[in-house]
C-alpha positions in Angstrom: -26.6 -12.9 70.6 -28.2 -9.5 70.5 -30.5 -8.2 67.9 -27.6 -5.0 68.1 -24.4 -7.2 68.0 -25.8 -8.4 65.4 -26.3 -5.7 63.1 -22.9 -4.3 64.4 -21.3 -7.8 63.4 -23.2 -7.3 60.0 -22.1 -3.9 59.1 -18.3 -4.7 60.0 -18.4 -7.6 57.3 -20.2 -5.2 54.6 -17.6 -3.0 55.2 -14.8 -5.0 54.9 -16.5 -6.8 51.8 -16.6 -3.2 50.6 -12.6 -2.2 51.3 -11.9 -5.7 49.8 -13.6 -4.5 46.5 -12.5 -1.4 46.4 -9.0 -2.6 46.7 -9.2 -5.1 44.0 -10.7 -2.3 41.8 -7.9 0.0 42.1 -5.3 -3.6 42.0 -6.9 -3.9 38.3 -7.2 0.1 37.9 -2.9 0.3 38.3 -2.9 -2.8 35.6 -4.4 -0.9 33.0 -2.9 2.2 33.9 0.4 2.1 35.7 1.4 5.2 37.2 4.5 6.8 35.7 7.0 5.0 37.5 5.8 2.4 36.3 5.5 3.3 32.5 9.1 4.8 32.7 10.6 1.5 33.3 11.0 -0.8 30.3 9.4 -4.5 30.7 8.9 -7.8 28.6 5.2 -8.7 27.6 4.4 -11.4 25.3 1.5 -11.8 22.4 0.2 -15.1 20.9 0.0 -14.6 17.1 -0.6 -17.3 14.9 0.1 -19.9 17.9 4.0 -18.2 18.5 4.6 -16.0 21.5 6.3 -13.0 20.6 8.1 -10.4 22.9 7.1 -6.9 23.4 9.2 -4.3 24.8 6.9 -2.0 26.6 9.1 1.9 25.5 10.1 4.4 27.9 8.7 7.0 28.2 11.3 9.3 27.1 12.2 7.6 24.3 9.4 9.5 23.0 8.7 13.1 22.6 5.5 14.9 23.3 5.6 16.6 19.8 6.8 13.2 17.8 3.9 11.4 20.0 0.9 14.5 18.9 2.5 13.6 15.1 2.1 10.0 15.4 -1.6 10.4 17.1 -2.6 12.7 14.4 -1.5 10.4 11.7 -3.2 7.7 13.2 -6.8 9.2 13.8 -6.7 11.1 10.3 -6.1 7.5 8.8 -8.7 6.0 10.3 -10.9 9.0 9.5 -10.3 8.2 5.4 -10.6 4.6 5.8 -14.1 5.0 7.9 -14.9 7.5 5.0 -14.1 5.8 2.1 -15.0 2.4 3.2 -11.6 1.2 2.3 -7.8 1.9 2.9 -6.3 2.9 -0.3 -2.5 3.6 0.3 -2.3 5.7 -3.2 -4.8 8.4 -1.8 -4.2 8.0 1.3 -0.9 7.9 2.5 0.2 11.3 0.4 -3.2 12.7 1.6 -2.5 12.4 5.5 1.3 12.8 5.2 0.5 16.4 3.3 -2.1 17.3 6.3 0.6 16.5 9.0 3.7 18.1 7.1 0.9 21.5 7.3 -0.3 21.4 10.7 3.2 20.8 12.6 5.5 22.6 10.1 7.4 19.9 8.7 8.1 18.3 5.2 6.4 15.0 4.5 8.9 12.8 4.4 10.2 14.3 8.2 6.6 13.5 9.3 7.0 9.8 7.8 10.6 9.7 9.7 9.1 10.6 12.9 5.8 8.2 12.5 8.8 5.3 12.1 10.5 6.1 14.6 7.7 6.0 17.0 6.8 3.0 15.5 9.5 1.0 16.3 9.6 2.4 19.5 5.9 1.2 20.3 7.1 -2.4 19.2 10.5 -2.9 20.9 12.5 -2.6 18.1 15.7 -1.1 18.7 17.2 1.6 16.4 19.8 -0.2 14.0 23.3 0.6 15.1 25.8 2.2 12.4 27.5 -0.1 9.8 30.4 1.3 8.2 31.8 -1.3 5.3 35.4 -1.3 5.1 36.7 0.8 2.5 38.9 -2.2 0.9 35.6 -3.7 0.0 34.5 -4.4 -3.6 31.7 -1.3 -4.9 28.3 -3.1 -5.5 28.5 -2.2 -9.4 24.8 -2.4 -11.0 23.0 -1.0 -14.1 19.8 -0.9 -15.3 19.9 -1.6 -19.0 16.1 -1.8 -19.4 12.8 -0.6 -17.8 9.7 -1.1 -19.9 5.9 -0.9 -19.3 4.2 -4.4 -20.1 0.6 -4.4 -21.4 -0.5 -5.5 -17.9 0.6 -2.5 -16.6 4.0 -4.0 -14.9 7.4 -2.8 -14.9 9.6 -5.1 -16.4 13.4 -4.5 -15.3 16.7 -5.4 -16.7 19.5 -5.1 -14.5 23.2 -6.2 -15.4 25.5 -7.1 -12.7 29.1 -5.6 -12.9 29.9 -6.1 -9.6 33.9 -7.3 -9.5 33.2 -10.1 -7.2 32.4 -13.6 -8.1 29.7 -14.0 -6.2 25.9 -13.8 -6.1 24.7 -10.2 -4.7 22.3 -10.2 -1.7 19.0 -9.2 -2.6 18.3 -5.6 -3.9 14.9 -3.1 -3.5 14.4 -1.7 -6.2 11.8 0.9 -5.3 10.4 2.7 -8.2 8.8 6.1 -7.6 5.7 6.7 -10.0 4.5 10.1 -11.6 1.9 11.4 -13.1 3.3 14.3 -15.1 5.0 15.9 -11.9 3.0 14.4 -9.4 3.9 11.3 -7.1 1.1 8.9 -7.7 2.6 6.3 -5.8 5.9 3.7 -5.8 6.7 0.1 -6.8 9.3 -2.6 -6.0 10.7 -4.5 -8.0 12.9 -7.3 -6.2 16.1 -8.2 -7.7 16.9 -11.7 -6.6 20.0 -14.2 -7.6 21.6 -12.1 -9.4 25.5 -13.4 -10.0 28.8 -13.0 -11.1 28.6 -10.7 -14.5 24.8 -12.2 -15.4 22.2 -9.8 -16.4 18.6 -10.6 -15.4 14.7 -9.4 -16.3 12.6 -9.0 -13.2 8.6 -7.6 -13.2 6.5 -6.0 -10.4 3.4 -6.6 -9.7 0.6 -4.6 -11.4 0.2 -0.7 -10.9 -3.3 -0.1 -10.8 -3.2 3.5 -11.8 -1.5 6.0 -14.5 1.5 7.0 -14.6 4.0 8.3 -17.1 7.5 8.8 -15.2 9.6 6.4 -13.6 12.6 7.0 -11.0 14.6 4.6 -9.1 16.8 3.4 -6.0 18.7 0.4 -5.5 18.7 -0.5 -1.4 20.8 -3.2 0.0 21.1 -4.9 3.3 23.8 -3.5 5.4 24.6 -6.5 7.0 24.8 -8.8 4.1 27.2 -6.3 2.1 29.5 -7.0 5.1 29.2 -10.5 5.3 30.3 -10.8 1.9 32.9 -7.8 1.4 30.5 -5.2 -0.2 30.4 -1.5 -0.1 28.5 1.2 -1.9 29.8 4.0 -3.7 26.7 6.3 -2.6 27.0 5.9 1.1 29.7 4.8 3.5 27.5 3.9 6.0 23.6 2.9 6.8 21.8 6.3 7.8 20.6 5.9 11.5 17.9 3.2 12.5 18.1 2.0 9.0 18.9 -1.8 8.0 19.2 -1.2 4.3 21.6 1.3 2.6 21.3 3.1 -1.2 23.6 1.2 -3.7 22.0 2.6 -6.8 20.3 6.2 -8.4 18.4 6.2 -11.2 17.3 9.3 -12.7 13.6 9.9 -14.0 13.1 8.5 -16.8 9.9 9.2 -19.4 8.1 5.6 -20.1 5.0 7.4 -22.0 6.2 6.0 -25.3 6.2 2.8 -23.8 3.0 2.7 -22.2 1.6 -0.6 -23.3 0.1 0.1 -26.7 -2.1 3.2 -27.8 -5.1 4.5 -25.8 -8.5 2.9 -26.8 -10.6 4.8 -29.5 -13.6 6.2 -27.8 -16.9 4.7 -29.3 -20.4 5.9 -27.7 -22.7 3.3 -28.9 -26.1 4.0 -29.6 -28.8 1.7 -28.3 -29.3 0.6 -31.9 -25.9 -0.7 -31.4 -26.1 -2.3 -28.5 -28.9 -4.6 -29.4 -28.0 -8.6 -29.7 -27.0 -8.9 -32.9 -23.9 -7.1 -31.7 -21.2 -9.5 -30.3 -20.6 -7.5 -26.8 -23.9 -8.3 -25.2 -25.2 -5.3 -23.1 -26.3 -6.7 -19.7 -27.6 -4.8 -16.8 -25.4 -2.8 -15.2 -25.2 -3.9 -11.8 -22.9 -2.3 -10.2 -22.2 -3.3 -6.5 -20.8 -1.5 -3.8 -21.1 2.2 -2.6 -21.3 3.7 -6.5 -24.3 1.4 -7.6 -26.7 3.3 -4.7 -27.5 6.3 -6.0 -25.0 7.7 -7.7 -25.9 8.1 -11.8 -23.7 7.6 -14.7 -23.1 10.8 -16.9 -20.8 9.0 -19.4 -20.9 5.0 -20.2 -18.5 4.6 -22.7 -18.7 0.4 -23.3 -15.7 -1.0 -24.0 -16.6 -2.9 -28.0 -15.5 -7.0 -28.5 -12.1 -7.0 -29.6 -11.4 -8.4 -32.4 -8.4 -10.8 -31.7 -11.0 -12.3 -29.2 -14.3 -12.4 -31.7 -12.2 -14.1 -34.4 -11.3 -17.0 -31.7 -14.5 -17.3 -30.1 -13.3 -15.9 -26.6 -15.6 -15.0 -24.0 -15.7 -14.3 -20.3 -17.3 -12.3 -17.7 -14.6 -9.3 -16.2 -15.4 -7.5 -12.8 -13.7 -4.7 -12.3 -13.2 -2.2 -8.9 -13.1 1.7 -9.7 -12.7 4.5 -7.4 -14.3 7.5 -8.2 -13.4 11.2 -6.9 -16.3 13.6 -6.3 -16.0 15.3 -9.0 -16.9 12.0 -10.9 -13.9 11.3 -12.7 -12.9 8.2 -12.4 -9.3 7.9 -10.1 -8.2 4.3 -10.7 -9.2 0.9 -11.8 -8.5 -2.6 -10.8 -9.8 -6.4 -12.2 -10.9 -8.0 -8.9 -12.2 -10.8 -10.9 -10.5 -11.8 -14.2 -12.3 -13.5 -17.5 -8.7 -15.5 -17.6 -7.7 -13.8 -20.5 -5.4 -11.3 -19.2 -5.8 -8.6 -22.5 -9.7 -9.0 -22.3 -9.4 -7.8 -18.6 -7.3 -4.9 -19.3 -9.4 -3.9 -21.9 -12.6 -3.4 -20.1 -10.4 -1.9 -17.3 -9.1 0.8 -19.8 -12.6 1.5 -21.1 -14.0 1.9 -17.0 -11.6 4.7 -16.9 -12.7 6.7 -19.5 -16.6 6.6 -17.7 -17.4 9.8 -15.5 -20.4 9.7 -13.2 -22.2 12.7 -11.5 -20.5 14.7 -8.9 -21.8 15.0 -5.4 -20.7 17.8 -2.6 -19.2 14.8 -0.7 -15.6 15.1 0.0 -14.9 11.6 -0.4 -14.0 9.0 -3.0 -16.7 6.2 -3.6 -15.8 2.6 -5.0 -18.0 0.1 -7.1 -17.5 -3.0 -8.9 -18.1 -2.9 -12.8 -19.0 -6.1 -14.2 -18.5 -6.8 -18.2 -19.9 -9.5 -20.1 -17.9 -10.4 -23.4 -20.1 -13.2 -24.8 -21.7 -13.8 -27.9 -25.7 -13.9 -28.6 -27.4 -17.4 -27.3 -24.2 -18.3 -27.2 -23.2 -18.9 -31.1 -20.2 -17.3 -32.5 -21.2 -15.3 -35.9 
């Protein structure tokens, strides 16, 4: 053969080794981004979670507006922004904080924004708006009250409910969803899960522990719209689920003032000298410590140590309490949080009250830093007095 057939042989392989390439590239190219055609039609994809393959429903495109989808992007990066900020997702400041931002920018109220961040949400994931559910008006009215709401030393709601429902049977589970405020201000919500609760019994339930203030309480009841049918049940609030939604309001509770409540009185403030922080005092002064983004450089203005109590002195009680704070730039400090307890639970909430009363310096930083406060309640070498 020819030195010229074969570099003409030679370039027609290169060439179709380059086509061959080029159309595998473009193959894997319309994989990762299917034309619109393709993206209008609805398909089944599955994910492996925890060793269980789950179906996907891939949405339609016009299922989803171009203004709803800029709303759900938006909330989305701005989330991400706070949490990259702050080091840490904190729903309290951060959910009101984006929800407020989007409810400005496109014109809406907040909780329209949080309707249409839902909404796209389910769409994303397959699920399929829930269809209306109207409950028969011969049904028996879901007939609850709540008798009690009080504010343990813990910080935890403690509910009782009494069950007046006409029917002798046990209700299906009921949300109570608690909305917290601080004087007028939302601060944040709590459930409270009413479970078991049968013919004509009244019942106490608890949440879990709010880690911030709070003086105001108001409530709703939610119930499962398909279990209130499956067992003859209506509401005397709504006749039907609202659209998309699963669960439908059975009870209102009006706000309600828990100040009076609120665990027991506020801590006396003592600044202690060095004089009387030296050992022969039982709370033993150790170094501060503190860990996380707080303990780098930013300096205490106000240490306000939190004295031994004396329920704990007089029994010999000691223990080591670490608590998280979050702290605004201002310096004050927003909330509090044991992250690891003494096992006493009053000797953890003490030290946590005391952390909020601390203020540090204020920085021109627009963001909220975190630390971990440890306190050490232990007596010198180890020897009660």
């Amino acid at each position: 053969m020819s030195k010229r057939n074969r570099i003409f042989i030679g370039t027609i392989f290169i060439t179709w080794v380059i086509i061959t390439l080029l159309i595998y590239v473009s193959d894997k190219k319309s994989e990762r981004f299917p034309s619109p055609e393709t993206r209008d039609q609805s398909q089944l994809i599955t994910s492996v979670q925890d060793d269980k393959t789950i179906p996907v429903n891939i949405p339609k495109k016009e299922n989803i507006s171009e203004k709803d989808q800029q709303i759900y992007d938006y909330l989305q990066s701005r989330w991400d922004f706070y949490e990259q900020r702050d080091r840490a997702y904190i729903p309290e400041e951060h959910d009101d904080l984006v929800l407020s931002e989007a409810a400005k920018k496109f014109g809406f109220t907040k909780d329209e924004i949080f309707k249409i961040f839902d909404k796209v949400e389910k769409i994303r994931l397959g699920i399929k708006p829930k269809e209306k559910i109207f409950l028969d008006v011969e049904n028996i009215p879901v007939d609850i009250i709540i008798k009690k709401i009080k504010l343990l030393s813990d910080n935890v709601l403690q509910v009782t409910v009494e069950n007046r429902t006409e029917k002798s049977i046990i209700l299906p589970t009921i949300n109570l969803t608690f909305d917290l405020y601080q004087e007028t201000i939302n601060v944040g919500h709590r459930i409270v899960w009413v479970k078991n609760l049968g013919y004509s019994e009244t019942k106490t339930y608890t949440s879990s522990s709010v880690g911030y203030d709070f003086d105001t309480v108001q409530a709703t009841g939610y119930m499962n719209i398909d279990e209130m049918k499956a067992v003859g049940l209506k509401s005397n609030i709504q006749a039907s689920n609202d659209p998309g939604e699963t669960v439908i309001p059975i009870l209102r509770f009006k706000k309600l003032t828990i100040k009076e409540q609120v665990r027991k009185e506020k801590p006396k403030i003592e600044f202690l000298t060095p004089t009387e922080k030296s050992e022969e005092k039982p709370f033993r002064e150790r170094e501060r410590g503190i860990r996380g983004p707080l303990g780098e450089s930013r300096k205490i203005e106000l240490q306000v140590e939190p004295p031994y109590p004396e329920w704990a002195r007089k029994r010999g009680m000691t223990g080591v309490v670490e608590v998280k704070c979050w702290v605004l730039p201002s310096g004050e400090v927003r909330n509090v949080e044991v992250c690891q307890s003494s096992g006493l639970p009053r000797l953890d909430e003490h030290a946590a009250q005391y952390l909020m009363l601390w203020k540090f310096e204020s920085i021109k930083e627009k963001k909220i830093q975190w630390g971990i406060v440890p306190f050490h309640f232990e007596f010198p070498n180890g020897e009660l007095e």
